[in-house]
N, C-alpha and C positions, 0 to 999 in steps of 0.2 A: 695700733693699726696692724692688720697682719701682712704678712708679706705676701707680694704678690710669685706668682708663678713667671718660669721662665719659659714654659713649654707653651705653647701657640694653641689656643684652643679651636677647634674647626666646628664650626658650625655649619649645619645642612643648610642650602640656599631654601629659601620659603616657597612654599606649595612645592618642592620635590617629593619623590618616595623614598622610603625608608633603603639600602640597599638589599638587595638578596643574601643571605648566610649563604656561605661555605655551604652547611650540608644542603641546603635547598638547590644548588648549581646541579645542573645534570652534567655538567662536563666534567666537575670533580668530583660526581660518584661512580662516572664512567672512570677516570684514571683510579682512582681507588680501588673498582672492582679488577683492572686490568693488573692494577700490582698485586692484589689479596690471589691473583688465579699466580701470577710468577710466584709467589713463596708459597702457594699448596705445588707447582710443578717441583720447587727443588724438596719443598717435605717427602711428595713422592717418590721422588728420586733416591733421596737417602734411604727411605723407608724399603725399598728394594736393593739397595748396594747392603743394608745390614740383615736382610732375610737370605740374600746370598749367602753374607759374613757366615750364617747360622745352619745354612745347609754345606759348606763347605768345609766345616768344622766334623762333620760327618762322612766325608768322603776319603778316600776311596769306599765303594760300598765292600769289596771284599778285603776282611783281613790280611790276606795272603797273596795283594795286588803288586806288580810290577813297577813300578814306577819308571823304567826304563819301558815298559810297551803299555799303558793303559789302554781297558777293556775302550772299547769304541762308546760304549754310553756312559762310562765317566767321563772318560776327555770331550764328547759332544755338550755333558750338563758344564761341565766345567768353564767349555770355551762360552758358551749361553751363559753364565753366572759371570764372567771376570768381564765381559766384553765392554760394560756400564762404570765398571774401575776406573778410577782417578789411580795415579801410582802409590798417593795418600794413604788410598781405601784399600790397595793393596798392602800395604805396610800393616795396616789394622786387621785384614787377615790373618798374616805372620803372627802377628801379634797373640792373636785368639789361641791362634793352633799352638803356641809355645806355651799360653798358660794352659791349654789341656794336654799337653806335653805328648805334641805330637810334632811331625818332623814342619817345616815350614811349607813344603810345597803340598799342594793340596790332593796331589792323585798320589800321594805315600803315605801308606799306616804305620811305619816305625817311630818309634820315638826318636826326639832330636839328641845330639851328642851331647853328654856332660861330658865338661873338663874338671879331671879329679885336682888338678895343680888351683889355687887359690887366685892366682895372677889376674890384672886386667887384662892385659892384651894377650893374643897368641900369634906364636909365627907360624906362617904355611908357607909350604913348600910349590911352586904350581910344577905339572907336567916337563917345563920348558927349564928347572931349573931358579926362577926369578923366589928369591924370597919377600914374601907378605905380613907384614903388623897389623890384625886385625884386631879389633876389640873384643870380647869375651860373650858379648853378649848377640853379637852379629854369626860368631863358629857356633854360638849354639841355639839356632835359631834350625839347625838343618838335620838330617840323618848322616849326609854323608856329602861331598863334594860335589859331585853329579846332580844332586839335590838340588845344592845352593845355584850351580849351571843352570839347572829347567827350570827353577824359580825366576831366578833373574833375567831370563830370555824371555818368560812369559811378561815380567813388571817392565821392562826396556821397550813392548811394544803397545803397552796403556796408554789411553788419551790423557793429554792435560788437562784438554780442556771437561768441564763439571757436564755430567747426561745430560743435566737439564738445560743447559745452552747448544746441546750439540742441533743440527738439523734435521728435523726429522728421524731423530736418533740415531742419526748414522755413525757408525761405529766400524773398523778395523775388521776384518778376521785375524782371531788369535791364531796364531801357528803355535806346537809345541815343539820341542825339540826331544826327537825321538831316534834313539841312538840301536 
């Protein structure tokens, strides 16, 4: 004799119909299509934070640009490119420009500093006297101090929160710090 089941067999009551599928529900092709539109809004999102990435990685447009005074339509594309940054996507910036071995902030053309010493960390000195242990790979991320300064004031005033949640896309005005 075989064994019986422990599981409850459910049988349809007589003369009902069959139930309706999942995919036949219009209610749950409507949530379906409404989440398929939220992950094409964050695709797009991203898909413009990394065409930023890639026009930024080109900037300053002049070799021979200032970075203490940028030209007025670099610092305008600049503040229109960063203003959709997560602090994240800013790091990933940084990132870019160190492996095309350029300075970290994006309105400067020089290269970033190498440390000739092998060491991990490095000590700085600030203006005020206070000594700093910084990691090796954080001092040479910049051209020059003032650098790492107008970098870091521009990433301190990026949203947390991701484009594609924000409202209406509203976003900050970047300020730079222009000395």
């Amino acid at each position: 004799m075989p064994p019986n089941s422990i599981l409850k067999t459910t049988q349809p009551p007589a003369g009902s119909q069959a139930p309706v599928s999942a995919r036949d529900d219009p209610r749950t092709r409507e949530i379906a299509l409404h989440h398929a539109r939220i992950i094409q809004e964050q695709k797009d999102a991203q898909a413009k934070i990394l065409n930023s990435i890639a026009t930024l990685l080109d900037s300053p447009s002049a070799p021979d640009a200032d970075p203490k005074r940028p030209s007025a339509a670099d610092a305008s594309q600049f503040k229109a490119l960063v203003k959709d940054f997560q602090p994240g996507d800013y790091d990933d910036l940084l990132e870019e420009r160190k492996c095309a071995e350029l300075c970290g902030y994006a309105l400067c053309p020089r290269p970033p500093l190498r440390e000739p010493h092998k060491g991990k960390k490095r000590f700085t000195a600030s203006e005020k006297g206070s000594l700093t242990v910084l990691p090796r790979e954080k001092v040479e991320l910049w051209c020059s101090e003032d650098c790492a300064r107008r970098a870091l004031y521009v990433k301190v005033q990026l949203n947390e929160e991701p484009s594609w949640l924000r409202i209406n896309g509203a976003t900050d005005d970047i300020a730079l710090l222009i000395e």
